[in-house]
C-alpha positions in Angstrom: 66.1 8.7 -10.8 64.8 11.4 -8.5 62.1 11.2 -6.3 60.0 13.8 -8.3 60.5 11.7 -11.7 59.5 8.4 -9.3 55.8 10.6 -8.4 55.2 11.9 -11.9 55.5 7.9 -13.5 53.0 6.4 -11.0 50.1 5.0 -12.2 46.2 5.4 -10.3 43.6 7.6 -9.2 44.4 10.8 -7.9 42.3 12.0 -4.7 40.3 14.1 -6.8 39.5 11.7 -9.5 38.6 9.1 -6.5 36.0 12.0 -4.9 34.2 12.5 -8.3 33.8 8.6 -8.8 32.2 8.0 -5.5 30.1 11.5 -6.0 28.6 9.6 -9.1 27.8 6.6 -7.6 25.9 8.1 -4.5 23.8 10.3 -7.2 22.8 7.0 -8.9 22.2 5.3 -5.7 20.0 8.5 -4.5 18.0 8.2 -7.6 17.6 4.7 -7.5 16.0 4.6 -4.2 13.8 7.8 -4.8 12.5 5.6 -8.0 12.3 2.3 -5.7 10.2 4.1 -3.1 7.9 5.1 -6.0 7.4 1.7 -7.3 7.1 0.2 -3.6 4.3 2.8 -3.3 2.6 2.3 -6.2 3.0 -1.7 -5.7 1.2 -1.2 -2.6 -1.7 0.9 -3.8 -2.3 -1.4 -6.7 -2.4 -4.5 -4.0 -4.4 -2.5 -1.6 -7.4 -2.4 -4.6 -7.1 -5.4 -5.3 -7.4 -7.0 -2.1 -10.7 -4.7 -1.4 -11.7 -6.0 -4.4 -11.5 -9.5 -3.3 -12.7 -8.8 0.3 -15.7 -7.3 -1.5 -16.2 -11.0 -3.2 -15.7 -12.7 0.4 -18.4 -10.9 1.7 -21.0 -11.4 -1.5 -20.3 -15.5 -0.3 -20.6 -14.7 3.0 -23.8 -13.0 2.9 -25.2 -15.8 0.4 -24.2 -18.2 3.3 -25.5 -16.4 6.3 -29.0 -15.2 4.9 -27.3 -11.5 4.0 -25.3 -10.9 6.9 -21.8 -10.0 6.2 -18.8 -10.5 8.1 -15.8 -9.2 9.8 -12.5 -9.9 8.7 -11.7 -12.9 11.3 -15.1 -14.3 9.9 -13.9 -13.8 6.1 -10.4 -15.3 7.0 -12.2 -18.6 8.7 -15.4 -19.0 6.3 -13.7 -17.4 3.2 -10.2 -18.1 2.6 -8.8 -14.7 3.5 -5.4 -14.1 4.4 -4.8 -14.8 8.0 -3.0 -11.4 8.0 -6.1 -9.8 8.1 -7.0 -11.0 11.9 -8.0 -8.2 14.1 -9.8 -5.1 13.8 -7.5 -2.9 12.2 -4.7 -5.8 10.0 -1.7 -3.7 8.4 -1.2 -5.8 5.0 1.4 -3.9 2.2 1.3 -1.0 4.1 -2.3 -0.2 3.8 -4.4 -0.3 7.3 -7.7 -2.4 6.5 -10.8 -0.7 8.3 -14.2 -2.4 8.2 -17.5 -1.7 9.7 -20.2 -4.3 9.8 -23.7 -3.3 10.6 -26.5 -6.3 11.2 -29.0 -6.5 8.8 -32.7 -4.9 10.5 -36.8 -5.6 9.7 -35.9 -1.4 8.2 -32.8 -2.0 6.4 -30.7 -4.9 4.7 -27.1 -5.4 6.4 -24.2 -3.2 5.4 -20.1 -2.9 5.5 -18.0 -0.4 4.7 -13.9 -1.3 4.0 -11.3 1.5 4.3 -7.6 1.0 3.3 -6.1 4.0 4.2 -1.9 4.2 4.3 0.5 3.4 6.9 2.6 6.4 6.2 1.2 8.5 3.8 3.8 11.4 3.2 7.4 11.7 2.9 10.3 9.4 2.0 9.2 6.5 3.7 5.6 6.7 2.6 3.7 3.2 2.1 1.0 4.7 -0.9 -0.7 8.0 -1.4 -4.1 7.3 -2.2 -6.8 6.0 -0.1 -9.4 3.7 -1.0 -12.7 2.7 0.3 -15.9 0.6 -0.7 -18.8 -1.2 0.7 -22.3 -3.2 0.4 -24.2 -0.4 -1.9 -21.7 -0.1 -4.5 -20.1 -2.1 -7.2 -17.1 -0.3 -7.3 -13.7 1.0 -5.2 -13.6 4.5 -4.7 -10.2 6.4 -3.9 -9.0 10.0 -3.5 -5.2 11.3 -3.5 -6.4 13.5 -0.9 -4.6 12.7 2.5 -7.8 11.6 4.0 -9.8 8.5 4.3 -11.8 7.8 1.3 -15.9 8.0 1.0 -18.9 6.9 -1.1 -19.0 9.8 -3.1 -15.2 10.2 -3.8 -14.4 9.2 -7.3 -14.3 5.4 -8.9 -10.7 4.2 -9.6 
């Protein structure tokens, strides 16, 4: 048997066949993590409302408890049962950043907060959500924009 008869009977992937495969597989693992990016996102804005939603509950007992003055998130996390990631000023939970403002009740006006959850990242591949999302004491309701900005009280309800 000749050595050209021995190369023609082998079995296997040629080079070219072996390039194609692995071109394949790096497509589907390129759109895989473009779709898991997209469902991390939207995980995060979905737990980002949510937990405004909740902090907005904290402070209704919190006020009810302290003769309507609201709290700031170390007080929530004490008095409440917030999350102990939410200590400091500015807590990064789910890759939202948590901004509150607390103003002290006056004989002129009752007290007043204001909550902000505003992205980590908010463009690109490694983006941590889109929209940003804000309520506070005067509404019943979380308001958001896609807009890359921080939210306000007269940007739309979700």
């Amino acid at each position: 048997m000749t050595l050209r008869k021995k190369l023609k009977d082998q079995r296997g992937f040629n080079l070219i066949e072996l390039m194609i495969v692995i071109a394949i597989i790096g497509l589907l693992i390129s759109v895989g993590a473009i779709g898991w990016g997209a469902m991390t996102r939207a995980g995060n804005e979905t737990a980002a409302a949510q937990t405004l939603d909740r902090i907005r509950t904290y402070q209704a007992q919190y006020a009810a408890r302290n003769r309507g003055s609201f709290g700031n998130f170390d007080d929530l996390i004490r008095v409440s049962g917030l999350d102990e990631n939410f200590a400091g000023e500015r807590p990064v939970v789910n890759g939202y950043i948590f901004t509150m403002t607390v103003e002290e009740a006056t004989d002129a006006r009752p007290g007043f907060f204001s909550i902000n959850a505003d992205p980590q990242v908010s463009e690109g591949l490694t983006a941590t959500g889109t929209r940003h999302f804000y309520t506070d004491s005067s509404i019943g309701t979380i308001k958001a924009t896609d807009e890359n900005r921080p939210a306000k009280a007269d940007d739309r309800s979700m």
